[in-house]
N, C-alpha and C positions, 0 to 999 in steps of 0.2 A: 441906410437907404434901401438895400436888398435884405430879401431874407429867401432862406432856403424853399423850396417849393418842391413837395413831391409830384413828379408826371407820370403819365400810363409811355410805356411803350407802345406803339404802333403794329410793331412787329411779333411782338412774344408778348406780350399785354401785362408783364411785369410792371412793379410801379419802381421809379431811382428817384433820387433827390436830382433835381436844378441846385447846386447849390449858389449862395450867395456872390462867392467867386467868379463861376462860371457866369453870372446873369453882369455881374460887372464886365466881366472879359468879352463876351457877348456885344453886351451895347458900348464897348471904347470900340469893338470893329463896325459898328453901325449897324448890330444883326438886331431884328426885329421881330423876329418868328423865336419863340423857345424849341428844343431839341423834340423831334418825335419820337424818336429811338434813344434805348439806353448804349449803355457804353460797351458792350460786348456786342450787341447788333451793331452800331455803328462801326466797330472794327471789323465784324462777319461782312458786311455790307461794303465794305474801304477795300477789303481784304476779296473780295468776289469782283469787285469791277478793277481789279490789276493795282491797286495801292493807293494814289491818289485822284482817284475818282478821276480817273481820264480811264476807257477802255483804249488805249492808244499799242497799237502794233510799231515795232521797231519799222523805221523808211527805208525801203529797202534803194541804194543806192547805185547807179551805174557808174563806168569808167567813160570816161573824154581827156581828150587831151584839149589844153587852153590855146584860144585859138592868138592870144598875143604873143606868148612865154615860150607857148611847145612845150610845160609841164602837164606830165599824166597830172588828172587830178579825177576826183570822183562828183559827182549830183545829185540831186532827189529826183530825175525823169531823165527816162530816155531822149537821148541828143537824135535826132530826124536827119542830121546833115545842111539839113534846109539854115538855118540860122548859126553864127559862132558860138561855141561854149569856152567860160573863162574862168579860170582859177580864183580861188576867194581872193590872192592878191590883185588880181589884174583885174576884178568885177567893181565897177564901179555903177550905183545906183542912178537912176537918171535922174535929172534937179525936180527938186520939186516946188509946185507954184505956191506963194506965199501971200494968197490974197488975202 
């Protein structure tokens, strides 16, 4: 059903094979575009945006204490005072509607 197909890189203008494999591997995750990049750019390029293509900074977290328990516990934003903050045990999600 597949067969190998040579592509140009985008980026270095090298040509790689698509091979049959990958074009199978490909279309079972529903991809629809073939690769613009060969496989040492796509690693330079994985490899440049911090690993998995997310540019993601570690969250930097503050300290609160829960305001049910009285455990220190830590967050992703600073606590204002204005509203309770609550320990991953004591944090319960509000219901959600189920129309």
């Amino acid at each position: 059903m597949f067969e190998d197909k040579v592509l140009t890189c985008r980026d270095c203008g090298r040509e790689f094979v698509f091979s049959a494999s990958e074009q199978e591997f490909f279309a079972s995750k529903g991809f629809t575009n073939e690769p613009g990049r060969c496989q040492e750019c796509r690693a330079a390029k994985k490899a440049q945006s911090g690993g998995g293509g997310y540019n993601r900074q570690e969250r930097e977290m503050f300290p609160a204490t829960c305001a049910t328990c009285g455990k220190e516990t830590t967050v992703p934003f600073r606590p204002s005072g204005e509203k309770p903050v609550y320990c991953r045990e004591c944090f319960q999600p509000p219901p959600r509607n189920n129309w």
